[in-house]
N, C-alpha and C positions, 0 to 999 in steps of 0.2 A: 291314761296317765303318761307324761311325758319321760323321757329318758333322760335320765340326767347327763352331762355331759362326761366323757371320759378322760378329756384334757389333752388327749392324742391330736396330733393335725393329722390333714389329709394329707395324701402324697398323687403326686400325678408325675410317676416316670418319664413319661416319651417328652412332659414342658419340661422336668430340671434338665433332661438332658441337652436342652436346646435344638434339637433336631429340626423341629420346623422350621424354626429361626434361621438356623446355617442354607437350608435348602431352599426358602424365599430369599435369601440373601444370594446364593450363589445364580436364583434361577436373573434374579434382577440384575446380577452383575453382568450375567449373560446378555440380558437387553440392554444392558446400556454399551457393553464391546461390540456391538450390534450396530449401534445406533454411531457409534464415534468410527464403526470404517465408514471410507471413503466415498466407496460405492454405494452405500447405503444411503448417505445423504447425497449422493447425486439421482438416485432413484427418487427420494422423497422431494427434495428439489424440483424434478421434472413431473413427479404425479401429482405436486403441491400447484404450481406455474399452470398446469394442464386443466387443472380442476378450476380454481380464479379464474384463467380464460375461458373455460366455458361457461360460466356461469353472467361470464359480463357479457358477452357474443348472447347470452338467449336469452337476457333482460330484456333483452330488444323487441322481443316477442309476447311478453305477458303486457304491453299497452296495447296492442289488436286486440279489437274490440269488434268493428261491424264486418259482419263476411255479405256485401249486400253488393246487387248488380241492378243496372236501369233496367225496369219492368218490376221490379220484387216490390211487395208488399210489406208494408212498415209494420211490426209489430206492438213497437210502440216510440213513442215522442222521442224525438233525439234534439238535445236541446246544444246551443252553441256555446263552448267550454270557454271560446273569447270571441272577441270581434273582429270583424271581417270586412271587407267590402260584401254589396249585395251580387255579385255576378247575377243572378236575372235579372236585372235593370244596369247593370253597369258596362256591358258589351256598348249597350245601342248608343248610351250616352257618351262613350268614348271615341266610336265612331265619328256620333256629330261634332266632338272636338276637333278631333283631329280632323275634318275635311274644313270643317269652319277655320279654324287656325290656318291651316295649309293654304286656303284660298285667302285670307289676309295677307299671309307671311308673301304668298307672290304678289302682291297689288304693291307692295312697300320696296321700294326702290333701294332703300338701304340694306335688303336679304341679298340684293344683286351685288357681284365681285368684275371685275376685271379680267375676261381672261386674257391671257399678252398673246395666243399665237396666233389671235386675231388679228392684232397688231403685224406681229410678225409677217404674218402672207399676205397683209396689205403693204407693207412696206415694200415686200418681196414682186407684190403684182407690180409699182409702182416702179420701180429700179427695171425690170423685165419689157415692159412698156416702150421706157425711154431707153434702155441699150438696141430693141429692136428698131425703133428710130433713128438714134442716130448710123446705126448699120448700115440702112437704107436711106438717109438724107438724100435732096438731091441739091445741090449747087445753083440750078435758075428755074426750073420748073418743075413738078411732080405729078407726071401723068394719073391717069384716074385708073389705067392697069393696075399702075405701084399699089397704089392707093389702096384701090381695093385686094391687092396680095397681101399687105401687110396688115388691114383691116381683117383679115382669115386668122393670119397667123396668131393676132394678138387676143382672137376671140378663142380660138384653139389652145395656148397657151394657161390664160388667165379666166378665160370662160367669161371674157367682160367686154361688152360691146359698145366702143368707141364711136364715136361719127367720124364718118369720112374729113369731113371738113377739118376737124381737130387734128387727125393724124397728117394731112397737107399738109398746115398751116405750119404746126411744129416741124415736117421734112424741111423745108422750105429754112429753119432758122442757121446759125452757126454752131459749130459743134461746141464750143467755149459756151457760149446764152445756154445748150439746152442742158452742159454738166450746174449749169449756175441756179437753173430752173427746177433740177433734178432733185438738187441738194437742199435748196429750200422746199419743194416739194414736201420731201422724207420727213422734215423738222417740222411742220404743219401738219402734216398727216400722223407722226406721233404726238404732237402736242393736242391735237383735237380728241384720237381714240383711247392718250392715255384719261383725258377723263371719262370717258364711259359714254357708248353711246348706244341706245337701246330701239328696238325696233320705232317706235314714238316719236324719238329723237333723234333719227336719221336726217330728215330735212332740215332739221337746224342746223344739224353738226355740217351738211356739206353748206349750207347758206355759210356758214362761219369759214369754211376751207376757203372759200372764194372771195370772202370780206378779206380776209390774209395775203390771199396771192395779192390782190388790187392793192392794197396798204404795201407792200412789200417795198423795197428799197434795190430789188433787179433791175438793172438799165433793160427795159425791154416793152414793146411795143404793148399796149393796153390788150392787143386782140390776142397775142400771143401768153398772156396772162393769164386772159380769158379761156383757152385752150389750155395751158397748163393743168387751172385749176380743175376743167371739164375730168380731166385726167385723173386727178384726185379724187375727185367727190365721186368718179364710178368706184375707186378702189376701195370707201368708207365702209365700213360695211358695221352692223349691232354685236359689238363685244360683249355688251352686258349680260352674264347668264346667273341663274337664281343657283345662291352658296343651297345646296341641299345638305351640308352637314349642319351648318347655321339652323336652318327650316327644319331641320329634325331636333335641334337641342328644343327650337322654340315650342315645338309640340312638344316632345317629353315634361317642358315644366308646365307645359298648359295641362297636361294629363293631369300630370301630379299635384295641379293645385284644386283640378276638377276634381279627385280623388280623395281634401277636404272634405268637401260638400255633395260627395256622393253618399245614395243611399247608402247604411249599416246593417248588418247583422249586428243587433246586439249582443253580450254574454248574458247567458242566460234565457235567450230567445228562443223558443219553440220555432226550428227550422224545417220539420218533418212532422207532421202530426201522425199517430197510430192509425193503422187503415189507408195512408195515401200511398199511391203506386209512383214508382222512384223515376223521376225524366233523370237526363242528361246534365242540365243546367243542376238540378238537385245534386246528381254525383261529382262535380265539380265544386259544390260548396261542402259536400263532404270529405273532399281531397284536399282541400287547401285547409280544411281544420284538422287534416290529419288524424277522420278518423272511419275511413274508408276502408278497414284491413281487417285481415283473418285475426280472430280471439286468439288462436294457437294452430300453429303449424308444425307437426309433428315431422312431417316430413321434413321439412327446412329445418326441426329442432337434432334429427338425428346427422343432416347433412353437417347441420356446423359442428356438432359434435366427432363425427368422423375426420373432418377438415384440422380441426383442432391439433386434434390428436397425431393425426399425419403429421401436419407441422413440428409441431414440440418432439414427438418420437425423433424426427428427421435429424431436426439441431441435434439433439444428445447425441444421438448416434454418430452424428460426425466429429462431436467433441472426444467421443469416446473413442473415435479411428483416427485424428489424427492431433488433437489435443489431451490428449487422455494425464498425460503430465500438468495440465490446467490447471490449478489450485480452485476447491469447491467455492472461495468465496467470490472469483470471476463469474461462476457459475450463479452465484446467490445475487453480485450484483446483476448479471443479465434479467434473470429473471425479476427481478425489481425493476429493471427499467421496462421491461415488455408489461409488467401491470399497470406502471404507473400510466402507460404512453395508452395502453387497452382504457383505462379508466376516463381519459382524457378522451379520447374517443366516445365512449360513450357520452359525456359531456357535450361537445360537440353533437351529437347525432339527437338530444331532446332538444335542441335551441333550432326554432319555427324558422327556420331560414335556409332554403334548397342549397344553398352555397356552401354553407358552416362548412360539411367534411372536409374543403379545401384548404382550412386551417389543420387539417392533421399533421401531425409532428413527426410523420417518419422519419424526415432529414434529419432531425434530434437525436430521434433516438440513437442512427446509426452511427451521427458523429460522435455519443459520448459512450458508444462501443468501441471505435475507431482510437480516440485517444485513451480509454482506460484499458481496452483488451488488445484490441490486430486491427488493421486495416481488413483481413481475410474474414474472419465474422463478421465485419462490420456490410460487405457487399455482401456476405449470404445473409446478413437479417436483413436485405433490404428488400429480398423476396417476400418473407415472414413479414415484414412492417405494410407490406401492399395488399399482400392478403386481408390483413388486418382491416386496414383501410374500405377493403373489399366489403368486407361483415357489415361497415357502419351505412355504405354509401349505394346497399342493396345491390352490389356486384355491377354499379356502374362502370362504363370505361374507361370516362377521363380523368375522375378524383385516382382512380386503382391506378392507371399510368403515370400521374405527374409523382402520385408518392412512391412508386416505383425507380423512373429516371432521376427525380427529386434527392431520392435517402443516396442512390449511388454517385452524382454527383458531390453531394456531401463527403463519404467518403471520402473520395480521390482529393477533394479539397482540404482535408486538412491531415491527410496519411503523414504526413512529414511536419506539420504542427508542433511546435515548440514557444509559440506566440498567444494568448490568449487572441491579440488582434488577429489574430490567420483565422479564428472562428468568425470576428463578425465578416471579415472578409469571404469569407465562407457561407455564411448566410447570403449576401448579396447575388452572389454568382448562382447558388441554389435559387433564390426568387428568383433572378431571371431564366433559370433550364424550367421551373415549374410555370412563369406565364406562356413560356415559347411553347413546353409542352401543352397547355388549355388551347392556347392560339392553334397549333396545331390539328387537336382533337377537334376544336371547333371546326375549322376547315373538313374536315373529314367526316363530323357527322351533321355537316351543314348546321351546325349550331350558333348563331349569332351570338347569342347571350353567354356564349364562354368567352367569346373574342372580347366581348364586353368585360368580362366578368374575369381576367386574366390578370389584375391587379390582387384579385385576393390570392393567387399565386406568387405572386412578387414578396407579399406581404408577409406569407407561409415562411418563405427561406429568412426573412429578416429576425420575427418570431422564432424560428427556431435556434437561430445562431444564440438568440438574446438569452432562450432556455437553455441553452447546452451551457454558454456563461456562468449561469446564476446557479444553475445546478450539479456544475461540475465539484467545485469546493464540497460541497454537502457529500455527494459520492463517494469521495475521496478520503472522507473522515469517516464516515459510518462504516467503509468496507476495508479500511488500512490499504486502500491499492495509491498509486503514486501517477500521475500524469507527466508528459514531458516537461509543460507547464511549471510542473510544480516542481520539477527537478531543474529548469533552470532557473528555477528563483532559490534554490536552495546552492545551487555553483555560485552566485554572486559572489563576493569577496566582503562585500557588506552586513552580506548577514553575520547574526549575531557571533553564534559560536566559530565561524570562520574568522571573524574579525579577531576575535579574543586569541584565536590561534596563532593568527600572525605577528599581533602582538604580543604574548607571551612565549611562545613557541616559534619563535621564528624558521629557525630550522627545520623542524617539523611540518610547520606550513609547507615550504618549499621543495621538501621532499616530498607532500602528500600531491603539489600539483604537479614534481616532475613525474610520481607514478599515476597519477589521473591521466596527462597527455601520453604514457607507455601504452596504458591499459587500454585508452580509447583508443589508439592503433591496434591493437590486437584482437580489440572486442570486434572492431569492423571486419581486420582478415579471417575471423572463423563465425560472421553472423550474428556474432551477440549485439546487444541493445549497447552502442557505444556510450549517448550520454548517461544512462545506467549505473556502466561501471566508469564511465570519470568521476561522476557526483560520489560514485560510492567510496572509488578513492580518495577521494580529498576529506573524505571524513574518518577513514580507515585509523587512524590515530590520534585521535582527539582524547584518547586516554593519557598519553603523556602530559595532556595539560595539570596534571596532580601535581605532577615531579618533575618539570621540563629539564631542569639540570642535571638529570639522572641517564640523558639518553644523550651519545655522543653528538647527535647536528647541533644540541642548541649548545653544546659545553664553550668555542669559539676558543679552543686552546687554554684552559683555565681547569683547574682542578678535576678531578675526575673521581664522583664522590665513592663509587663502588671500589677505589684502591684503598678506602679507610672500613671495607664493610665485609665481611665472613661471605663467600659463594653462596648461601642458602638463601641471605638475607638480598642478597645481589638477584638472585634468580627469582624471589622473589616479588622485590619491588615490579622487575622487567614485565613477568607475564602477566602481573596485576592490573598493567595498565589494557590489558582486555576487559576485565570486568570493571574497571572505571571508567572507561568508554563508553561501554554502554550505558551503564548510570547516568554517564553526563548526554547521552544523545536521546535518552528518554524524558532528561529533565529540561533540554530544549526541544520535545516534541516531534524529535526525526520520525520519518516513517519508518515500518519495520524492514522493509527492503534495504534500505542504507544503515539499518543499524546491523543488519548480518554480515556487513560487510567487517566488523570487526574480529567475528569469530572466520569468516570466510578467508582472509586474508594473513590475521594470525596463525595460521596450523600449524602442527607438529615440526614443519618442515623449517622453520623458525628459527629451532634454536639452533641449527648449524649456524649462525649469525654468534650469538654469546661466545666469550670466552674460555677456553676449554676447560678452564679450573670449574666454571660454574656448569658446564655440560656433565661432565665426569663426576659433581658432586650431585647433580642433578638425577 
C-alpha cells in the first residue's frame, strides 16, 4: 500500500546553501587568472607553436612506404602511383641521341662561330713579319747569309715558314711600298678571316688573299705582290670553331623532344611484380616515383622532435632574457608566421619536383619579423627559418644555405623600411644573394644542375618580397601591431582625420606637428622608435576637434568661451577631450599604439597648463 503524501518538501542543505556553486566558481575564477597571466600564455604559446611544428616536420614521414635495397626480394606488386619515363630503356636511347645529334650539330657549319683571337695573332704574325723586314732591308742586294738569318728569326718568332725568295724580294723593296703593302695586307687579311675560315676552307680563303693582293690598286711590281701575298696566306690560318654552348642547347631539345616518344611507365602499371629480386635500374624507377623510403623512422622521428624542441625552447628563452617586456601578441604573431611559412613548406616538399624547396620563403618570413617586430629577431629567426628549411630538403646543403644567407640578407634589406617599395626592392637583391649562393654551392659540390638551376633562386627572393607585400596588411589587422609602412601613411597630411584637423583645428594641427618634430628628436636621443612617436603626436589631440574654440591655438584673439563658463564646467570640457579623442581615433580606425598616445601624453602633469581658478577648483 502506497503512502500517501505528507505535503512536506524535501530539503537538501549543503544545495540551498550554495556551497558547491561558490567553490566551482571560485576554483574556475582561479583558472581563468591563470590563464590571463602573462606568463602563462607565453608558455602555451610556445607549447602550442612547438607541438604544430612537430607535427608538420613528421607528416613527412607517415608517406614512407618501401624500406627496399637492390638484391631484396618483392613481396608484393608495387604498382606506379603516375608516370614516368621508362629509365631501363631510356639511358641507351638517349645516348644515341645525343651522339647522333652532336655528330650532325658538328657537320653544320652554321653551329661554327668566329673566334677573333685568331684573327688577332694573324694580324699580329703579319705586322711582326713586315717590321722584321723592313729592319733588315737592304738598299741594292740581299745576301743569302741576311736571308737566311731573317728566314730563322721569323720562323722563331711566328712559327711560320717563309720562302727564302719571298723574304729577298720584299728586302730588296722601299720602306714607303713595304708600309703601303703592310697596310693593305692587315685589311685583306681581316677581311678574308673575319668571314670564317675552316680547316676545308683554307685553300680558298688564301686563293682569295692573293686574287686581292693582284686586284689591289698599290703601285708595285706584280712579283712583289706576289710575295706580299705569299706572306698572307701563310699567316691565314682556320678561325672557325664549333659554338659548344649552341651544340649543347641543340641536344638538350633533341633530348626533350626524344623524351615525347620515349618509352612510359604508365599510372597504374605493375613495375615490380611479387617474387622479382630488385636490380639497380629497378631502384631508380622507385626513386624517381618517390617511393623508395622507410614506412617510419623512429629514429629520425625522435630526432626532429628533439630539434624542434631546441629550437622553440631557444627563441622563448631569449624573448624571455632580453625581450621579456614583448607584448604576447608579437609573440602570437611570430608564431603564426613560423606555422604558416612550416605549412608552406610542407606544400612545397609533396610537389614531384627536386628543386621546389628552393622556393621556401625564409626571406619572408624574416622580413615580415623585421618590419612588424626588430631587425634583432628577424637575423636570429633566420637560423630557425634554415633549419626549417632543413626538415623539408632532407638536411641538404644548398636549399639549408641559400635560405640561411637568403632570410638574413632580407633582413638587413629592409631594417630601416618605411616604403612598401624598399620590400620589392628587397626581394630583388634577396634573389640575387639566393642564386649567387646555388651558383656557389654548385661550384663546391661539383653540381652543374644548381648552376643551372640558380634561377629558381632568383625567383625565391621575388616571391618572397611579393608575399611579405600581400601579407603584411592582413598581419597588421588581425594582431593590432602597426608597421613603419603603416605609420607613414598615417603622417600624411591627406589623410582623413588629419585633414579635418587642419581644417577645423588649425591651431591644433600646428601644435600637434610642432610637438611631432620635438618628440622625434628626442625619441632618437634616448632610442626610442622616432617615427612612433611623431605619428603618435600629431594625433595626440584630435579630441579638440569636439570644441576646437574651446582651446586657446584655434581661438586667433577672439572670445574665450570658458571667461562665460563656472571652473567645473571649464575643467571639464578640457580633460574631456581625452575621452573624445579616442572615440574619434577608433571611429577612424587608428591603431592602438597611436591611440595611447592620447592617455600617454595627456597625464596628470597637464593640468599645470589650466588656469589656476580651474586647478584649485579642481
Amino acid at each position: 500500500m502506497k503512502s500517501e503524501p505528507s505535503g512536506k518538501k524535501l530539503r537538501f542543505p549543503a544545495l540551498e546553501s550554495n556551497g558547491w556553486q561558490s567553490d566551482f566558481k571560485e576554483y574556475f575564477n582561479k583558472i581563468g587568472q591563470y590563464f590571463k597571466r602573462k606568463e602563462t600564455q607565453r608558455r602555451l604559446l610556445g607549447l602550442g607553436t612547438t607541438v604544430v611544428l612537430c607535427l608538420l616536420f613528421l607528416s613527412s614521414l607517415y608517406g614512407e612506404r618501401l624500406d627496399l635495397q637492390a638484391g631484396d626480394v618483392v613481396k608484393r606488386d608495387i604498382v606506379a602511383p603516375r608516370e614516368i619515363l621508362d629509365y631501363t630503356s631510356w639511358e641507351d636511347i638517349q645516348r644515341e641521341v645525343e651522339r647522333k645529334v652532336s655528330k650532325d650539330a658538328s657537320e653544320n657549319p652554321e653551329n661554327y662561330r668566329v673566334e677573333k683571337t685568331y684573327l688577332y695573332s694573324a694580324e699580329e704574325d703579319f705586322q711582326e713579319i713586315f717590321r722584321m723586314i723592313v729592319e733588315n732591308r737592304a738598299d741594292t742586294t740581299a745576301k743569302a747569309k741576311d736571308v737566311g738569318i731573317l728566314q730563322n728569326l721569323i720562323r722563331e718568332e711566328t712559327k711560320l715558314d717563309i720562302p727564302a725568295s719571298t723574304i729577298r724580294l720584299l728586302m730588296l723593296q722601299e720602306e714607303e711600298t713595304l708600309d703601303l703593302i703592310k697596310t693593305m695586307g692587315l685589311e685583306i687579311v681581316g677581311l678574308v678571316m673575319e668571314e670564317g675560315v675552316s680547316s676545308t676552307t683554307l685553300s680558298q680563303a688564301q686563293e682569295k688573299v692573293s686574287q686581292l693582293f693582284l686586284s689591289s690598286d698599290v703601285d708595285a711590281e706584280f712579283e712583289v705582290l706576289t710575295a706580299a701575298s705569299e706572306v698572307a696566306q701563310a699567316v691565314i690560318r682556320p678561325n672557325l670553331i664549333l659554338d659548344s654552348a649552341k651544340v649543347r642547347t641543340i641536344i638538350e631539345k633533341a633530348v626533350e623532344a626524344a623524351q615525347l616518344d620515349a618509352p612510359k611507365i604508365k599510372k597504374g602499371q605493375v613495375i615490380i611484380r611479387e617474387g622479382d629480386v630488385l636490380t639497380d635500374k629497378d631502384m631508380l624507377i622507385l626513386e624517381e616515383l618517390n617511393l623508395l623510403k622507410k614506412s617510419w623512422n623512429w629514429q629520425k622521428a625522435i630526432g626532429i622532435v628533439i630539434l624542434t624542441i631546441i629550437i622553440v625552447g631557444i627563441f622563448y628563452y631569449y624573448i624571455f632574457s632580453f625581450y621579456h617586456h614583448l607584448e604576447n601578441k608579437y609573440l602570437a604573431l611570430y608564431s603564426t608566421i613560423a606555422v604558416v611559412i612550416a605549412v608552406l613548406g610542407k606544400l612545397l616538399s609533396l610537389i614531384e619536383w627536386p628543386y621546389a624547396i628552393y622556393f621556401f620563403p625564409a626571406s619572408s618570413a624574416t622580413m615580415l619579423i623585421t618590419v612588424l617586430i626588430n631587425p634583432s629577431l628577424g637575423v636570429f629567426s633566420a637560423v630557425a627559418y634554415s633549419i626549417m628549411a632543413a626538415f623539408y630538403a632532407d638536411f641538404a646543403f644548398a636549399p639549408t644555405v641559400m635560405s640561411l644567407l637568403g632570410a638574413i640578407v632580407g633582413v638587413y634589406c629592409v631594417a630601416d623600411a618605411t616604403q612598401r617599395s624598399k620590400l620589392m626592392q628587397a626581394g630583388f637583391i634577396v634573389g640575387l644573394a639566393n642564386a649567387t649562393t646555388m651558383i656557389a654551392s654548385g661550384l663546391v659540390l661539383e653540381d652543374t644542375t644548381l648552376l643551372i638551376m640558380s634561377f629558381a633562386g632568383f625567383i625565391n627572393g621575388i616571391v618572397s618580397a611579393i608575399l611579405t607585400i600581400g601579407v603584411l596588411p592582413f598581419l597588421e589587422i588581425l594582431f593590432s601591431v602597426t608597421s613603419p609602412m603603416r605609420l607613414l601613411e598615417l603622417s600624411n597630411p591627406n589623410n582623413p582625420l588629419l585633414r579635418r584637423l587642419s581644417l577645423e583645428a588649425p591651431g591644433t594641427y600646428h601644435h600637434s606637428i610642432v610637438v611631432g618634430n620635438l618628440a622625434e628628436t628626442a625619441a632618437e636621443a634616448v632610442g626610442a622608435d622616432p617615427l612612433l612617436t611623431r605619428v603618435g603626436a600629431l594625433y595626440h589631440d584630435v579630441g579638440k576637434l569636439a570644441r576646437p574654440y574651446f582651446f586657446v591655438e584655434n581661438q586667433r584673439g577672439g572670445e574665450n568661451p570658458h571667461d562665460k563658463m563656472t571652473p567645473n564646467l571649464s575643467r571639464m570640457v578640457i580633460l574631456n577631450h581625452v575621452k573624445e579623442g579616442i572615440e574619434l581615433a577608433k571611429e577612424y580606425k587608428l591603431p592602438d599604439v597611436i591611440i595611447d598616445f592620447n592617455l600617454i601624453i595627456f597625464s596628470s602633469t597637464c593640468k599645470d597648463k589650466l588656469p589656476d581658478d580651474i586647478v584649485q577648483t579642481a
